[in-house]
DRENTIRO-93017 format. One record per atom (N, C-alpha, C): residue number from 0; residue in one letter; x, y negated, z negated. Coordinates in Angstrom, 2 decimals, decimal comma. Layout:
NODE / num / residuo / east / north / up
NODE / NUM / A / X / Y / Z;
...
end
This chain:
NODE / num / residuo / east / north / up
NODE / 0 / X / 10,91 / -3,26 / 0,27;
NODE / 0 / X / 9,73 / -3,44 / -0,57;
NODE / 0 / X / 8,54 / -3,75 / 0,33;
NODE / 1 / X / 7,06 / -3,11 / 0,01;
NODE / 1 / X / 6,22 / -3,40 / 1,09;
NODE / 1 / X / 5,19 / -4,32 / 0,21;
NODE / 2 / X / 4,55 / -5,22 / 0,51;
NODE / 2 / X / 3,66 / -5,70 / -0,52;
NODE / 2 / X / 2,20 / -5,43 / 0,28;
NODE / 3 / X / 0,96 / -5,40 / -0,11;
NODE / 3 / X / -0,21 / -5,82 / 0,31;
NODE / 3 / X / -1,17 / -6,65 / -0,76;
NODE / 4 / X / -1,69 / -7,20 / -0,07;
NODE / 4 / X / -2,73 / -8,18 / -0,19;
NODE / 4 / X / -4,11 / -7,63 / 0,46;
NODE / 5 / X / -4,57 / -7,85 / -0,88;
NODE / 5 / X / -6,43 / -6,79 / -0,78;
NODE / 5 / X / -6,79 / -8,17 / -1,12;
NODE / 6 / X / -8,41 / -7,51 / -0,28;
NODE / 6 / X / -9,53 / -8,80 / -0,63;
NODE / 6 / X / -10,48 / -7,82 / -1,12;
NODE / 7 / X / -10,35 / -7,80 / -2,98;
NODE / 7 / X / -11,79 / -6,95 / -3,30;
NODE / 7 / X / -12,80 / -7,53 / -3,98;
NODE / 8 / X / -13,66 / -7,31 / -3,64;
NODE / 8 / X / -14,87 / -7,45 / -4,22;
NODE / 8 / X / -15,68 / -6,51 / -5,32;
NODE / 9 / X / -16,22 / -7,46 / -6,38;
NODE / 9 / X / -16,98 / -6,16 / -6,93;
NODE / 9 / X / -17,97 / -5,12 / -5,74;
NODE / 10 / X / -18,27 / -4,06 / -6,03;
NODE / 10 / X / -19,05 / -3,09 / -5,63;
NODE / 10 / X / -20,81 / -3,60 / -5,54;
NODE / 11 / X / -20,93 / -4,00 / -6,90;
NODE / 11 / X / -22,52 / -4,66 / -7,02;
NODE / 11 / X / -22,26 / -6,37 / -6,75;
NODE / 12 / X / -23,41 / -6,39 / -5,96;
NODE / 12 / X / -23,25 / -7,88 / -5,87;
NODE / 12 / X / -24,17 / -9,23 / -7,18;
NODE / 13 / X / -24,63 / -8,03 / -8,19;
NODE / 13 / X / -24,90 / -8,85 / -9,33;
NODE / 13 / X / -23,36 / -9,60 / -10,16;
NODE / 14 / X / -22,50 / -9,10 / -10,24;
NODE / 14 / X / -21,34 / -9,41 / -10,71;
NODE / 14 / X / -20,40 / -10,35 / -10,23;
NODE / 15 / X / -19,87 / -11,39 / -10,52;
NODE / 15 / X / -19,11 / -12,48 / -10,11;
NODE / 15 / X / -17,97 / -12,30 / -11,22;
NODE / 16 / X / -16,71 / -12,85 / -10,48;
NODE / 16 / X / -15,02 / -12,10 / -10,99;
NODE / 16 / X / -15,19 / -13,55 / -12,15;
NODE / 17 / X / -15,45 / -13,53 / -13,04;
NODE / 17 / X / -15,13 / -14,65 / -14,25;
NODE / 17 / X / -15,66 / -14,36 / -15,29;
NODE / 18 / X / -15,28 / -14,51 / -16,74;
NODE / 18 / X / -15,47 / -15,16 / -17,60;
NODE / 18 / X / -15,12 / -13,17 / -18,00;
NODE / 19 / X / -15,75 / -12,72 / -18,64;
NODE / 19 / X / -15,35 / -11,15 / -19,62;
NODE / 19 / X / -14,68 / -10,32 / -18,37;
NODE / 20 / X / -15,57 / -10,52 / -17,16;
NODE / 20 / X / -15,54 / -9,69 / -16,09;
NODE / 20 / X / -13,63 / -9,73 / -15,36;
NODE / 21 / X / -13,43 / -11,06 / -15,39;
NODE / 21 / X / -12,31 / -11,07 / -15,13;
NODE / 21 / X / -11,14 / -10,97 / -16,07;
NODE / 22 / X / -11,45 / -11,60 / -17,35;
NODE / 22 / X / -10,72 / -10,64 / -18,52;
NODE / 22 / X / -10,18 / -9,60 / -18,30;
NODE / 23 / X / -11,28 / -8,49 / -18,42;
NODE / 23 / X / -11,11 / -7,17 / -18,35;
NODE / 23 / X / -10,57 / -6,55 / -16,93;
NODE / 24 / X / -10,66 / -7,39 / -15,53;
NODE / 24 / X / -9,63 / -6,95 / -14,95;
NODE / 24 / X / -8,32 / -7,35 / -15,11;
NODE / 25 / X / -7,94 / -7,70 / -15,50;
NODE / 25 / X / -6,38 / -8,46 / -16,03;
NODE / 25 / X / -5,98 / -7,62 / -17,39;
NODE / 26 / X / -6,84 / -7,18 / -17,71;
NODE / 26 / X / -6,19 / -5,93 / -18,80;
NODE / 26 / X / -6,08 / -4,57 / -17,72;
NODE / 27 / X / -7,52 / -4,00 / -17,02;
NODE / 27 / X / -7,08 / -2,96 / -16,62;
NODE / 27 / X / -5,86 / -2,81 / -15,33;
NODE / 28 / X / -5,67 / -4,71 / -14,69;
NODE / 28 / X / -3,83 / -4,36 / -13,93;
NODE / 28 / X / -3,14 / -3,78 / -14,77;
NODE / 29 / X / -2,84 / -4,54 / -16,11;
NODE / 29 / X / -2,02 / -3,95 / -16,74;
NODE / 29 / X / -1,73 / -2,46 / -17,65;
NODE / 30 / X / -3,20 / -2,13 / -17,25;
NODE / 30 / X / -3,18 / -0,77 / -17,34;
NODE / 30 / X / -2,58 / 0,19 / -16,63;
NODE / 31 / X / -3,26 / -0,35 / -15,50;
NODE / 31 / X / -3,15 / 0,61 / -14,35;
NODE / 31 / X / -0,96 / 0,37 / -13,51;
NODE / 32 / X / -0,91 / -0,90 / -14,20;
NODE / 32 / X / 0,51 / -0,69 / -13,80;
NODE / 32 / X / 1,51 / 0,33 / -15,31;
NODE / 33 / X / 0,70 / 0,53 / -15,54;
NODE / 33 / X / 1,36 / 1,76 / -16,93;
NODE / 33 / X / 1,25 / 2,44 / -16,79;
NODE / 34 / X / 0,35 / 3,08 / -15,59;
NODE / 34 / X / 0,01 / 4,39 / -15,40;
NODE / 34 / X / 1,29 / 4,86 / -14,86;
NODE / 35 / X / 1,27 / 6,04 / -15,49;
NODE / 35 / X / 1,73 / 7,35 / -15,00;
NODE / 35 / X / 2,16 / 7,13 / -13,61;
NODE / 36 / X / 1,21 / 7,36 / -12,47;
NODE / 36 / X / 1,22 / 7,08 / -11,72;
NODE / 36 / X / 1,93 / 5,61 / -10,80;
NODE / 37 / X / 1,18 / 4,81 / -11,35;
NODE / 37 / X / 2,36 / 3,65 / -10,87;
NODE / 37 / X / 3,76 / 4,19 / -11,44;
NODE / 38 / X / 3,90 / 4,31 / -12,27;
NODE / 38 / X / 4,97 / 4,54 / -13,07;
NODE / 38 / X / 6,00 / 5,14 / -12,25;
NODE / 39 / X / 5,09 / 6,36 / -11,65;
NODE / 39 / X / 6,47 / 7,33 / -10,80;
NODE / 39 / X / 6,75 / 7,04 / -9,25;
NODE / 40 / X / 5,77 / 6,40 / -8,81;
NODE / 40 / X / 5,40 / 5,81 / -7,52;
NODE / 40 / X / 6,00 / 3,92 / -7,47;
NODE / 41 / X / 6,76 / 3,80 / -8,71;
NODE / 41 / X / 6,77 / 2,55 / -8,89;
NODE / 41 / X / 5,92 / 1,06 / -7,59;
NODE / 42 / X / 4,73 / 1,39 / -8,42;
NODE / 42 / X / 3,89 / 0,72 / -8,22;
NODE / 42 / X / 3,63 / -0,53 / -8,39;
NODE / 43 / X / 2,85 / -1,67 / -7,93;
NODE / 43 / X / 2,73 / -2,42 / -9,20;
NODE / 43 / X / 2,03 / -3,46 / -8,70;
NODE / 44 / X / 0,33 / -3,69 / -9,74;
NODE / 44 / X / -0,51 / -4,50 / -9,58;
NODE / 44 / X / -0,27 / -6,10 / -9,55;
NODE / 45 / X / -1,02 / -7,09 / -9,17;
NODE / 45 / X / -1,28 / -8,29 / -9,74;
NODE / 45 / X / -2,67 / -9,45 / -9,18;
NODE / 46 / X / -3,13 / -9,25 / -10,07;
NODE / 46 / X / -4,20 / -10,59 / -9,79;
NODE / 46 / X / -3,81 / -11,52 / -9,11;
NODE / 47 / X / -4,37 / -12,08 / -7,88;
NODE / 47 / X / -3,91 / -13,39 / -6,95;
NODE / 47 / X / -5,39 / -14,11 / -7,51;
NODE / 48 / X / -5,73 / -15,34 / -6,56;
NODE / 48 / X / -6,71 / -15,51 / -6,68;
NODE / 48 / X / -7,76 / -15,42 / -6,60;
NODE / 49 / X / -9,07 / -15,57 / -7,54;
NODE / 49 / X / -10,47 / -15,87 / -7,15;
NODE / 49 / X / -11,20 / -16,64 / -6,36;
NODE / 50 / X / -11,99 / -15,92 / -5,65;
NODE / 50 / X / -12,24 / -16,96 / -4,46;
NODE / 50 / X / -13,31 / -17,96 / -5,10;
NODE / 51 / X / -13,58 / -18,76 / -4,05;
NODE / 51 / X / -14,66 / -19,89 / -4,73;
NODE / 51 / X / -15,69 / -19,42 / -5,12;
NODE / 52 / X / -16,74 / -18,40 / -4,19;
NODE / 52 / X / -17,98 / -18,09 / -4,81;
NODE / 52 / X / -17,75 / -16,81 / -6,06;
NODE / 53 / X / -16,63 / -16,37 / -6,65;
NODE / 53 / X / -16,31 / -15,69 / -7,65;
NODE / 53 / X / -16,78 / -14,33 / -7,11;
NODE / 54 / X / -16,71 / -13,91 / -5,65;
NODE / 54 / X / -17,70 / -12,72 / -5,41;
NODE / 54 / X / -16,49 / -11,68 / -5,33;
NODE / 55 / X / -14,80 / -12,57 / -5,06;
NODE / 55 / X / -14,06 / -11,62 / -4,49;
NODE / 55 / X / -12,33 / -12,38 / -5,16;
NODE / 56 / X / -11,67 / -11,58 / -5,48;
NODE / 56 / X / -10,09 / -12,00 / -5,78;
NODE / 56 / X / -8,70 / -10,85 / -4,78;
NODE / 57 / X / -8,27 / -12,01 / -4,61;
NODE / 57 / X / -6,85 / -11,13 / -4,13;
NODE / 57 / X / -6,40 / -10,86 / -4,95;
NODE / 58 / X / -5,71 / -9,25 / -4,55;
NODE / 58 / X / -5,40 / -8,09 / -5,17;
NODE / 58 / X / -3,90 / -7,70 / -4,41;
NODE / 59 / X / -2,65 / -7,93 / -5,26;
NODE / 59 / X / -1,24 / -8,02 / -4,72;
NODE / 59 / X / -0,67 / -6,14 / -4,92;
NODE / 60 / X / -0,33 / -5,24 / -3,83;
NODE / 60 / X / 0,34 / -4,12 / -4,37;
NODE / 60 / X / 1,50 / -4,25 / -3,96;
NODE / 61 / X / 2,58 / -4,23 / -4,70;
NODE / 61 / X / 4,07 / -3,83 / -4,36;
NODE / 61 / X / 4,41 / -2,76 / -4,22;
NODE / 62 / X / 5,46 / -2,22 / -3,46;
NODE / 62 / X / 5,92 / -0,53 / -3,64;
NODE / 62 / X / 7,44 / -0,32 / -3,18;
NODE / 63 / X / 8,09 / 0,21 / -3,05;
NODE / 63 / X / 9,24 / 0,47 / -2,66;
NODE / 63 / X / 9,02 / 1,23 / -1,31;
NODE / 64 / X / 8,11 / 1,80 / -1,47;
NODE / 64 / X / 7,97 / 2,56 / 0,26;
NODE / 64 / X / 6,34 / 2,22 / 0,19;
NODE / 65 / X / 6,16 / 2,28 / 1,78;
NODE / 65 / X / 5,05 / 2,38 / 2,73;
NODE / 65 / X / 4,31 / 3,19 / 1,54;
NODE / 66 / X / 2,77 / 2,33 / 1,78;
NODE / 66 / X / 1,58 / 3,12 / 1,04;
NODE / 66 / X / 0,56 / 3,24 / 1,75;
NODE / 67 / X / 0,49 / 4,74 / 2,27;
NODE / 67 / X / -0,59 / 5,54 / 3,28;
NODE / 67 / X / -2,19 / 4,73 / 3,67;
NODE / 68 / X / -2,52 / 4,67 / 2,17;
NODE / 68 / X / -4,05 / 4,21 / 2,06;
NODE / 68 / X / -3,78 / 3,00 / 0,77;
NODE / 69 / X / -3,52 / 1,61 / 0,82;
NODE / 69 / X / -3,48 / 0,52 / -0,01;
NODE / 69 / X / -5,07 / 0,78 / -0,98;
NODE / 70 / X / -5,96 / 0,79 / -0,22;
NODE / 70 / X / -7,36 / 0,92 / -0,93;
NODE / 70 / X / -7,54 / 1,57 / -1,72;
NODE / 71 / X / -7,44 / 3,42 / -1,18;
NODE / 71 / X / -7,58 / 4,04 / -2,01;
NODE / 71 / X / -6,52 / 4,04 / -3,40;
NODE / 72 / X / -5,31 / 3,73 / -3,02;
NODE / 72 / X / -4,38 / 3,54 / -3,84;
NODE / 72 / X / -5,20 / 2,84 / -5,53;
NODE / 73 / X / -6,15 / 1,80 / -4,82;
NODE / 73 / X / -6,56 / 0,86 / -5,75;
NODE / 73 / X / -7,44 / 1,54 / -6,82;
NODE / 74 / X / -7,55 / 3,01 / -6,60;
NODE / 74 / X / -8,74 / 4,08 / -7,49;
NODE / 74 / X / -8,45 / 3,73 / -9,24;
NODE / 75 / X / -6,67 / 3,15 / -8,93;
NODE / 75 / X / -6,01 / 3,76 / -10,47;
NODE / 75 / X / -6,46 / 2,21 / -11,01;
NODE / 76 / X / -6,67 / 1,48 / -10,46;
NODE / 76 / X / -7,46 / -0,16 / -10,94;
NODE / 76 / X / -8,87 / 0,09 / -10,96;
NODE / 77 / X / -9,49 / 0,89 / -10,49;
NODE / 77 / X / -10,89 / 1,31 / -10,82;
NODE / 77 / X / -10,97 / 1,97 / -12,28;
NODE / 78 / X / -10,07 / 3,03 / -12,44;
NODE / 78 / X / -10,04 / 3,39 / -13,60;
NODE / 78 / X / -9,85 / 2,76 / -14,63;
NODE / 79 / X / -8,86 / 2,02 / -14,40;
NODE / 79 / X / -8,67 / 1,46 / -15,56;
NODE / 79 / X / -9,79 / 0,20 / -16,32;
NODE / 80 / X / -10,62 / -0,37 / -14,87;
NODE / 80 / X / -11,54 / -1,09 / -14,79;
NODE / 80 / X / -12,62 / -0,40 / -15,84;
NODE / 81 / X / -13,18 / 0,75 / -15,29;
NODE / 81 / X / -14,29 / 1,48 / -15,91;
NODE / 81 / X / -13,99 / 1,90 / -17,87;
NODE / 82 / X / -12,75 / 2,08 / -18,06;
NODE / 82 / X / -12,62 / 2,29 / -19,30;
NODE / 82 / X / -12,26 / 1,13 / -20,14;
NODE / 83 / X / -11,66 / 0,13 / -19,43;
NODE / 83 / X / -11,79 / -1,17 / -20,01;
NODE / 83 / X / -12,99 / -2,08 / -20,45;
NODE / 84 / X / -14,18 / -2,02 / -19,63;
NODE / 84 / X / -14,85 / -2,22 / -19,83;
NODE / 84 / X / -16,33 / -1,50 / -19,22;
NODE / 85 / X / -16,83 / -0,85 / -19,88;
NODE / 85 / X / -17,61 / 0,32 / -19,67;
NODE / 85 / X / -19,26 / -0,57 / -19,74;
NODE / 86 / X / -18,78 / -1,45 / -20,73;
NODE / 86 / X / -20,44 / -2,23 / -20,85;
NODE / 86 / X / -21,12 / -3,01 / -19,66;
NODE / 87 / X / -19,62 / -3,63 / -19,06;
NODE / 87 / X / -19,92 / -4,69 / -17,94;
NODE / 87 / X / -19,83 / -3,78 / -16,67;
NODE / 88 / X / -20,05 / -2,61 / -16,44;
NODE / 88 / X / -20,21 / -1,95 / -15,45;
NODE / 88 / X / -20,99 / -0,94 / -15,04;
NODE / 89 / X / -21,68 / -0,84 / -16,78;
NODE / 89 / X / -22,82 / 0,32 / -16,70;
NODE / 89 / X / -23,79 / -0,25 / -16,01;
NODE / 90 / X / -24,48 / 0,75 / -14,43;
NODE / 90 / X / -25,73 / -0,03 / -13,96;
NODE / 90 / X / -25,49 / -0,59 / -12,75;
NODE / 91 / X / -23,44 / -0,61 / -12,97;
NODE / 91 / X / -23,21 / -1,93 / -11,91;
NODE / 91 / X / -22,38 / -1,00 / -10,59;
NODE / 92 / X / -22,64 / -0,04 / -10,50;
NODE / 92 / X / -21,49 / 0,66 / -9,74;
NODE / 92 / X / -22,54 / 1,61 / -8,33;
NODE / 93 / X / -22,60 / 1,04 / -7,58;
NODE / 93 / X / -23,72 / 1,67 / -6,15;
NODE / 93 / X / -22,97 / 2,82 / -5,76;
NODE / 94 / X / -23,62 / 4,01 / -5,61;
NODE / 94 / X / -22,68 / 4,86 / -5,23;
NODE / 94 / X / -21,48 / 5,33 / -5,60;
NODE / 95 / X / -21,44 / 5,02 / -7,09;
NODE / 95 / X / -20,63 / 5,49 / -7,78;
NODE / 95 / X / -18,80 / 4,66 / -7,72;
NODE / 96 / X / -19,26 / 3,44 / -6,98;
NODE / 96 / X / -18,35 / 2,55 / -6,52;
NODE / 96 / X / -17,67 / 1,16 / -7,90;
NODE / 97 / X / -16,96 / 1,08 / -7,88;
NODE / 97 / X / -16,66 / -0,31 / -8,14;
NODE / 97 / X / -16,16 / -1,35 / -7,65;
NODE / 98 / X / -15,37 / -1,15 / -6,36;
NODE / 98 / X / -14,98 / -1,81 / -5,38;
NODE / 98 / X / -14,80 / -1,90 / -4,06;
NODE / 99 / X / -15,42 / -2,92 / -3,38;
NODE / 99 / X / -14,89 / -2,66 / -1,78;
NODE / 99 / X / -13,98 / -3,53 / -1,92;
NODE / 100 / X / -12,83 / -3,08 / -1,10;
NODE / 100 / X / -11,90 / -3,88 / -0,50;
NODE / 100 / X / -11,19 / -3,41 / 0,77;
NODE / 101 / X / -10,69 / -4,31 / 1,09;
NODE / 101 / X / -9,80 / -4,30 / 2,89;
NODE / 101 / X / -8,46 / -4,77 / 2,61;
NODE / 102 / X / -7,48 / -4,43 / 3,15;
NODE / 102 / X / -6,37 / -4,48 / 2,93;
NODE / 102 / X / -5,83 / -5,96 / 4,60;
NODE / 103 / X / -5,65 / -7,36 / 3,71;
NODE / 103 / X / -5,78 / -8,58 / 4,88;
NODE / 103 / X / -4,34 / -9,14 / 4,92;
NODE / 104 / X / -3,31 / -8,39 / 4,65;
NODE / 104 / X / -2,15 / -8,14 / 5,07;
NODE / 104 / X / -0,98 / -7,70 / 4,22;
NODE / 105 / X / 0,09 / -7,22 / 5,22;
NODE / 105 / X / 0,67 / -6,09 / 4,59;
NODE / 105 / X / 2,20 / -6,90 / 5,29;
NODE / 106 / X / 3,24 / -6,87 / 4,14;
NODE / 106 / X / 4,45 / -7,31 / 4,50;
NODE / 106 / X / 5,66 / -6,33 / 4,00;
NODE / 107 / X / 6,73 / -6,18 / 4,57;
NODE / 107 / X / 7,96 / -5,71 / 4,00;
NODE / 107 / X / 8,92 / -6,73 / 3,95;
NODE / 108 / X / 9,31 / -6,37 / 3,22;
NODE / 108 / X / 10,99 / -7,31 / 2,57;
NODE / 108 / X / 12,00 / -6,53 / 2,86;
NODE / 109 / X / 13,23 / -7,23 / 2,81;
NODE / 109 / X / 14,52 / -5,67 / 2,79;
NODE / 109 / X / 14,71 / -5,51 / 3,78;
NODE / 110 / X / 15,40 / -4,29 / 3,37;
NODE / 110 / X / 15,89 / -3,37 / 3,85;
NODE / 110 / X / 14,56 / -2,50 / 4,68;
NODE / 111 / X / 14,55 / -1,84 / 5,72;
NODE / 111 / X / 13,32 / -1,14 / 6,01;
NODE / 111 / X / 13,40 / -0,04 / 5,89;
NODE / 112 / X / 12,26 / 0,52 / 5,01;
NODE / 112 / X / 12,06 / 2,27 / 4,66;
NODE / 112 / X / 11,14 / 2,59 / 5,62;
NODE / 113 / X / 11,65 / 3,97 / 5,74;
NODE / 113 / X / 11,00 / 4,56 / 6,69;
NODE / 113 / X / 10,25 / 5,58 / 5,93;
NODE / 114 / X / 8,65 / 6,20 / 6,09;
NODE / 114 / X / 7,70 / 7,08 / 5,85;
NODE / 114 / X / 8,49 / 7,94 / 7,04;
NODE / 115 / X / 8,61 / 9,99 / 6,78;
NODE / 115 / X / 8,83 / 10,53 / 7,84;
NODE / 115 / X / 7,81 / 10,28 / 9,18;
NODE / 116 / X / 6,70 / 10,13 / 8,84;
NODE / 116 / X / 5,57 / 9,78 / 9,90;
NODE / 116 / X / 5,88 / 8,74 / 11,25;
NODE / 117 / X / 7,09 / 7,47 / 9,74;
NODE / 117 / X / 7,16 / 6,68 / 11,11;
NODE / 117 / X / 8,76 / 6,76 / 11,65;
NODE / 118 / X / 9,50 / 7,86 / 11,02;
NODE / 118 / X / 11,01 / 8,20 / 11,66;
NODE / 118 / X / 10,78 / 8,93 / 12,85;
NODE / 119 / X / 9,62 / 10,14 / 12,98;
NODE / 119 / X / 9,31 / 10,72 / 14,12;
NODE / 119 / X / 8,85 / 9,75 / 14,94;
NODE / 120 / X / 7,55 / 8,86 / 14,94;
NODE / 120 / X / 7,14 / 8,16 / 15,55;
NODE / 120 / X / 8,27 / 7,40 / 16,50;
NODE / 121 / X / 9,45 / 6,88 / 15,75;
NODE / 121 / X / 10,46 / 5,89 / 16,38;
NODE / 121 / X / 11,51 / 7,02 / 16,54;
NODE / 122 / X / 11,67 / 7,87 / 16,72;
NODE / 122 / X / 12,13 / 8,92 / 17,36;
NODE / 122 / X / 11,92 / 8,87 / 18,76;
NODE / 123 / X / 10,46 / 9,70 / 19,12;
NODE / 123 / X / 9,77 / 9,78 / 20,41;
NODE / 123 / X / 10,03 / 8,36 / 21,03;
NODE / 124 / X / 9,80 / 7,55 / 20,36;
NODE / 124 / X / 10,46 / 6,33 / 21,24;
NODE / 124 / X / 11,32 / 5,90 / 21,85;
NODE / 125 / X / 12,46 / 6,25 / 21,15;
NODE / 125 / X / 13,89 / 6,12 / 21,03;
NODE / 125 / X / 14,49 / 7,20 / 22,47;
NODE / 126 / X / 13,58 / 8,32 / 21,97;
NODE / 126 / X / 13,97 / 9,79 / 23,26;
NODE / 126 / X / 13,26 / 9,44 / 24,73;
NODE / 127 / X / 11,66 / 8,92 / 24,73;
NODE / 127 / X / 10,82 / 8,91 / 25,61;
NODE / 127 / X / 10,02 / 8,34 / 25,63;
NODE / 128 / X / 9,76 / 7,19 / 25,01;
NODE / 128 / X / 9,22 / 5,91 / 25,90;
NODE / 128 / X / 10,08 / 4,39 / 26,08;
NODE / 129 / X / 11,05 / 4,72 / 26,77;
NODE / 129 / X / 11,85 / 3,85 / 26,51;
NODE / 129 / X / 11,32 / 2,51 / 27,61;
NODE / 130 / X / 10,33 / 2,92 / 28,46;
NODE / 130 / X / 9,89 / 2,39 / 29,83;
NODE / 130 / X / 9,16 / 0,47 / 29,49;
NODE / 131 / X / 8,97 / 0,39 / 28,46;
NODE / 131 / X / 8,39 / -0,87 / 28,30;
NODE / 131 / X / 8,91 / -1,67 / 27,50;
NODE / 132 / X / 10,67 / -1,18 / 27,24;
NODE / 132 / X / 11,48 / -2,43 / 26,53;
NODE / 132 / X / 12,13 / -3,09 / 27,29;
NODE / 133 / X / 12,62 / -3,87 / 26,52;
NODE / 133 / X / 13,41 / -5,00 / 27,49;
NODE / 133 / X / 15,19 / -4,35 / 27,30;
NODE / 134 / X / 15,54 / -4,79 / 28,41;
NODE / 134 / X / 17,07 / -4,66 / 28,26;
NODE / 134 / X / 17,86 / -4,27 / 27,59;
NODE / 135 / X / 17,72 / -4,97 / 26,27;
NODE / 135 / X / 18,26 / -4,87 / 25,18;
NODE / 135 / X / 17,89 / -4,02 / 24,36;
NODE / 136 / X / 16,62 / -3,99 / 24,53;
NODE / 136 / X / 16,16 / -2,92 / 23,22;
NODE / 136 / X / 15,74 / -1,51 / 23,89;
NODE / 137 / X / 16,56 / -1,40 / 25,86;
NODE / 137 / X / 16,91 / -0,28 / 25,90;
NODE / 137 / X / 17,97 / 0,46 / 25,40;
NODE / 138 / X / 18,92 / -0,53 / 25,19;
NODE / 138 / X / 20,41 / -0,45 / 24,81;
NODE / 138 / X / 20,48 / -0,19 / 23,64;
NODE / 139 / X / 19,19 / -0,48 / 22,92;
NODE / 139 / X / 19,42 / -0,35 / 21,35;
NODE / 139 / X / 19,07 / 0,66 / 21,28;
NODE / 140 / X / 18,00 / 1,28 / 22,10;
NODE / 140 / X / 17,17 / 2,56 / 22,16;
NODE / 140 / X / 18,25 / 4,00 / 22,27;
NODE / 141 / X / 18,97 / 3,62 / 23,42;
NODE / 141 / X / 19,82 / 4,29 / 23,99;
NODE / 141 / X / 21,29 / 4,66 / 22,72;
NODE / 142 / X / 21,90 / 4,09 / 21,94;
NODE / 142 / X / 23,13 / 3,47 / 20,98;
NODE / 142 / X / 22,32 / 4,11 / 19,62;
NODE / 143 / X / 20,93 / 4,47 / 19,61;
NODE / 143 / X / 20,06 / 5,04 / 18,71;
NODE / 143 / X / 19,84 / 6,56 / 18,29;
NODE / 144 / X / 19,33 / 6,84 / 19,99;
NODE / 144 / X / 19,47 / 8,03 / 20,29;
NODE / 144 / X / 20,62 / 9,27 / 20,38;
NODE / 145 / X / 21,76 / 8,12 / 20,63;
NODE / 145 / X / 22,97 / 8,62 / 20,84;
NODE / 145 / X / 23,41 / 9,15 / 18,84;
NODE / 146 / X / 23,16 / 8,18 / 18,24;
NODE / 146 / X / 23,48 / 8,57 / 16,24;
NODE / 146 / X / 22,74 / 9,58 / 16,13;
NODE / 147 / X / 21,24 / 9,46 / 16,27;
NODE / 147 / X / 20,51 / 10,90 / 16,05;
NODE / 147 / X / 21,15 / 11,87 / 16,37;
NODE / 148 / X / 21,71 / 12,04 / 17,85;
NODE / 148 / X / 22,20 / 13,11 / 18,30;
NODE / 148 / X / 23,19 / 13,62 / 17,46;
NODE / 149 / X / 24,19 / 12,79 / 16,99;
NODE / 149 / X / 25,66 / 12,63 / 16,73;
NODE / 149 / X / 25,06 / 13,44 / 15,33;
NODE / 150 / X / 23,83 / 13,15 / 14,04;
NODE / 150 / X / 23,76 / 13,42 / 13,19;
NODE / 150 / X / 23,20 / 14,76 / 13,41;
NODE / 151 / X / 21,99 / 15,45 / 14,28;
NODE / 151 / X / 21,60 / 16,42 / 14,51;
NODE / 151 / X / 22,50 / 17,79 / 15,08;
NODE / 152 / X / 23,67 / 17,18 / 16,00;
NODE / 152 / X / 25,04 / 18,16 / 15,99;
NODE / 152 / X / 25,83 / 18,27 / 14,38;
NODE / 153 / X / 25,88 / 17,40 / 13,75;
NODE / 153 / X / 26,55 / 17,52 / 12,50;
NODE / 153 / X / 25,29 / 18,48 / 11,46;
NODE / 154 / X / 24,46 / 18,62 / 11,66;
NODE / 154 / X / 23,64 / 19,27 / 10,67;
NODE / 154 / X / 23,83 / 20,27 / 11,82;
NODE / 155 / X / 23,77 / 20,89 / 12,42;
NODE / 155 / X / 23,64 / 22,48 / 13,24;
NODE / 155 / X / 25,00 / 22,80 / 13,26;
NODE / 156 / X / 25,93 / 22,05 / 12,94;
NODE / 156 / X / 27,49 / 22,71 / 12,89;
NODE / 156 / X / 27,86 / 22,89 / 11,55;
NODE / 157 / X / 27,04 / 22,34 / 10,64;
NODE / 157 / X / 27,14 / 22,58 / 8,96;
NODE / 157 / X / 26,36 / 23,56 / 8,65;
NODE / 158 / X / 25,77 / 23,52 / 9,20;
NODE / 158 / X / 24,60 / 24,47 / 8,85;
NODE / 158 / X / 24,93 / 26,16 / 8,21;
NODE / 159 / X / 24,47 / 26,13 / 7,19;
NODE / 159 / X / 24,99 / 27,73 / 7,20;
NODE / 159 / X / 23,77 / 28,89 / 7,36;
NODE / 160 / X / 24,29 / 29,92 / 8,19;
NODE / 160 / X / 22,93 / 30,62 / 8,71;
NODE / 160 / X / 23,37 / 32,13 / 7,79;
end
């Protein structure tokens, strides 16, 4: 499971996260964790806290695998933002924005999933840069390389051509 932790802010800086404003984001999480999208991506929002000057709240994403872009991810909480409440945002959106945010850390739990991006990545490692581990985690490198192999002969001897 990977979680992140966003620090977003509204987009306009007339707007502070309380009173309708924050209402209505706490309906559109729960929108946006109904979506479709979360849905198939099993996704899934949650309000952390508001900071003191109300300018900014942590923003919790869960996922089962690695998520490319956490931010952009956050589009489907924009949406749901804008149709939730359309009054408290008309006027309020610069550039067609409703949120900046930065993604101020990112954890996994578990078991570790791998994105193909980062199986190749720890591949090439595993094959050829083995030069800046320690001892052990040549040995691990090495006991690594050796399964790949073991699995990559078993797929070219199954293989039907």
């Amino acid at each position: 499971m990977f979680t992140y932790t966003l620090n977003v802010a509204m987009a306009s800086p007339k707007l502070s996260i309380e009173g309708e404003l924050l209402a209505a984001l706490e309906e559109a999480t729960e929108a946006a964790n109904g979506s479709i999208s979360a849905q198939r991506r099993h996704l899934r929002w949650q309000l952390g806290d508001v900071a003191a000057d109300k300018k900014s709240v942590s923003v919790l994403l869960s996922a089962p695998e690695a998520v490319s872009s956490p931010t952009r991810a956050l589009s489907s909480l924009s949406r749901a933002l804008l149709a939730a409440a359309p009054q408290l945002l008309a006027g309020n959106t610069p550039g067609n924005r409703v949120f900046y945010a930065e993604v101020v850390d990112e954890q996994r739990s578990g078991k570790a999933a791998l994105t193909d991006g980062e199986a190749v990545r720890l591949a090439i490692e595993v094959f050829f840069e083995q030069d800046g581990l320690s001892p052990a985690n040549k040995r691990l490198a090495k006991q690594a390389a050796e399964k790949v192999k073991e699995a990559l002969m078993e797929y070219v001897n199954d293989k039907v051509e």
